[in-house]
N, C-alpha and C positions, 0 to 999 in steps of 0.2 A: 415566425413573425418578423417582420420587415426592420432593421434598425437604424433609424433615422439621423439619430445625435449623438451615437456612439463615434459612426466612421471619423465623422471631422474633428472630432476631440480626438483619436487616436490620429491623425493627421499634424494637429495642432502638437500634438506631442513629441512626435518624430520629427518634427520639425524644431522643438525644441533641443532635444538631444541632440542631433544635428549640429547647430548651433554652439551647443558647448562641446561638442567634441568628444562627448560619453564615449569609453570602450566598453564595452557591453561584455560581460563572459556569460552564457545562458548554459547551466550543467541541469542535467535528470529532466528535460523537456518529456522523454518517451515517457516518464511517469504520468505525466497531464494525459487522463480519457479522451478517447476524439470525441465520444460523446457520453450522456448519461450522467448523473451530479457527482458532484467532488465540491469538496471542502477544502480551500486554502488556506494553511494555518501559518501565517507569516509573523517574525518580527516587527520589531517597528521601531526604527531608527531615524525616520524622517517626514517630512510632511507630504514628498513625494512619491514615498513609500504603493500608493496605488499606480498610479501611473506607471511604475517602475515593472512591478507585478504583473499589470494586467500589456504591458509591452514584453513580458518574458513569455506569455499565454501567443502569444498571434503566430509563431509560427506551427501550432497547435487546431489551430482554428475556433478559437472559442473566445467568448469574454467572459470575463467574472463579473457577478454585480456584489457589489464590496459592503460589506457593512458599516456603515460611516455614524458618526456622533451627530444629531440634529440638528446641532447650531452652524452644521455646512449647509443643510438643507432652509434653512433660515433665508440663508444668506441671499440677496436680490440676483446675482447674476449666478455663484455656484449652484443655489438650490435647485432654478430649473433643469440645469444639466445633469446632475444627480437623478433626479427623477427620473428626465429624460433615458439616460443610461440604464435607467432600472435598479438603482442599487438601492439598498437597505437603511432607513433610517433608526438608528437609535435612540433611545431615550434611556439617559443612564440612570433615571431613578426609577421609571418603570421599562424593562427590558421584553417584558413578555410582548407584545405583539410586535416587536421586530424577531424575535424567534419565529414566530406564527409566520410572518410575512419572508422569512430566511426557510424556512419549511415548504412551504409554499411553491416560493423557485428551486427545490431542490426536488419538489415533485416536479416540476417543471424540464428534468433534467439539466438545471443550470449549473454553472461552479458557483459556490460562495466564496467570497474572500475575507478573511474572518482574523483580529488581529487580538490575540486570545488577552495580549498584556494589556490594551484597551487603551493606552496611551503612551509616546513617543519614552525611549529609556534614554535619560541624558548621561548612562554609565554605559550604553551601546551593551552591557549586560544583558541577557534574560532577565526581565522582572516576575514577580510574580502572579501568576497566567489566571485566570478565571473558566470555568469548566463551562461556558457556554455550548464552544463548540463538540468537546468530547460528544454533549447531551444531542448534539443535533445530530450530529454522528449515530448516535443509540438510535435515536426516535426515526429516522429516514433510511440509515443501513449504507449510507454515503459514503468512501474511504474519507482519510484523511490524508491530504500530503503536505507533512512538516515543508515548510518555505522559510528560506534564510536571501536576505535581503544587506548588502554590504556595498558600503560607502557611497551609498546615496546619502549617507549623516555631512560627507563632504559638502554638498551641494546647500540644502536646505535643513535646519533640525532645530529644535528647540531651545529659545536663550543663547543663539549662538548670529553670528550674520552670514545674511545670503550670500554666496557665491554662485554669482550666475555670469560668470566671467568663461571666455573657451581654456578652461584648465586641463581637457584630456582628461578626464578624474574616472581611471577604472571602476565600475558597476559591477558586482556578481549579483546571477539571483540563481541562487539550490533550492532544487527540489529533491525531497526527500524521498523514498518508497510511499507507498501508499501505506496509512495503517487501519485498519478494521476494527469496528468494535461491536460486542454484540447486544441483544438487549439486554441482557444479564448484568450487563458489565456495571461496575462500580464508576461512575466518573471521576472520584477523585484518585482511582487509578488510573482510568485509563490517561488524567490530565498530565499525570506522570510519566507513563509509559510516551507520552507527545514530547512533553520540557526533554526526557532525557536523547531522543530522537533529534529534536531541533537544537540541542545543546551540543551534542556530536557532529551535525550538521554544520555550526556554526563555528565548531574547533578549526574543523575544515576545511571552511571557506577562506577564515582568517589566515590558517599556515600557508596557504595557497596565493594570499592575495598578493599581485605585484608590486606594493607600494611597503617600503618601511613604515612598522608602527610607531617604533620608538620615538618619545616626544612629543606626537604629534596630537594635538587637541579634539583629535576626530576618534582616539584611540583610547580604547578600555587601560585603566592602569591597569591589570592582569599582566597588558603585553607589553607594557611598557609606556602608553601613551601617557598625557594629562587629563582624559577626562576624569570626571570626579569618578570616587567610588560608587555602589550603590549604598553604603551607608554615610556617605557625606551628602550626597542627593537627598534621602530620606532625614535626614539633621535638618539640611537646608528648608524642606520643604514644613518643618515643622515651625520653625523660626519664622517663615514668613508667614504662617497662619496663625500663629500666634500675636503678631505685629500688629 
């Protein structure tokens, strides 16, 4: 099928990167199927977390259609693009028919792109994952490839400000092995057998990455940086709904 409003959005993009001067590191590309479904099971560090993902996918030849939160799809100018691209709407208090409609494209032999912790970690931490995708994994027979996404939190991320200045700001995107699951499987095993996959994953991006952590606000305190813990995150977040 012909894709109309993908090309110029992935144009628009590279042109963006461009722009600011992204170094790109792209590791485990030969993991990505050339064809037949796959499931992207990525962190999520940033807003531009997709974009990022689905520009590690092209020299693969494939696109992902991403599972995204509704209220992009809402939106007057994002929402028709989304559609257009074919990606996945969510509804987070009812999930089941973006399952159905992520099933769907994965008969379809598409890739999903799937962000298990379901919203932005402002401790660049793993947060704690939801077994959607495990499930979809069982029900389709699709692998899975753990995906670690790093220092795109530089650029755009939550509660923090933009930088869209040409800062050169090294990108990695890792892909992991593919992992399999069967219908038998347990999902809140196999959700485990993923976190501890993408947590290794993510050890490894970080020792590898060019840029000092220490101090630096973009930076797990683990390594050293200032961002908050994930138990000052989860404090905070309770304070303000309290408020």
């Amino acid at each position: 099928m012909a894709e109309f409003v993908y090309p110029p959005v992935i144009g628009i993009f590279k042109g963006l990167w461009k722009s600011l001067g992204l170094r790109f590191s792209f590791q485990g590309q030969s993991h990505v199927p050339r064809k037949g479904p796959a499931l992207l099971a990525m962190n999520h560090v940033s807003y531009l977390d997709f974009a990022i993902a689905g520009t590690a996918l092209l020299s693969s030849k494939r696109l992902a259609r991403f599972m995204a939160k509704r209220e992009i799809f809402d939106h007057p100018i994002a929402g028709p693009l989304m559609r257009g691209m074919k990606h996945i709407s969510v509804d987070r208090k009812n999930g089941g028919p973006s399952l159905v409609a992520a099933l769907k494209a994965l008969e379809k032999g598409e890739i999903v792109g799937v962000f298990p912790e379901a919203t932005i970690s402002q401790s660049f931490e793993l947060k704690e994952m939801k077994t959607g995708v495990v499930r979809l994994a069982i029900e389709s027979g699709a692998p899975v490839l753990p995906t670690i996404i790093w220092g795109s939190q530089r650029i755009w991320t939550k509660r923090q400000p933009r930088n869209f200045t040409r800062s050169n700001i090294p990108i990695t995107v890792a892909i992991g092995e593919p992992l399999y699951f069967t219908k038998d499987e347990d999902p809140d095993l196999g959700l485990i057998k993923l976190k501890q996959s993408m947590t290794k994953l993510l050890s490894e991006v970080q020792e590898n990455y060019p840029d000092p952590h220490i101090g630096q606000r973009w930076a797990p305190a683990r390594l050293g940086g200032t961002a908050p813990t994930p138990e000052m995150v989860e404090l905070d977040k309770r304070k303000r709904k309290d408020s």
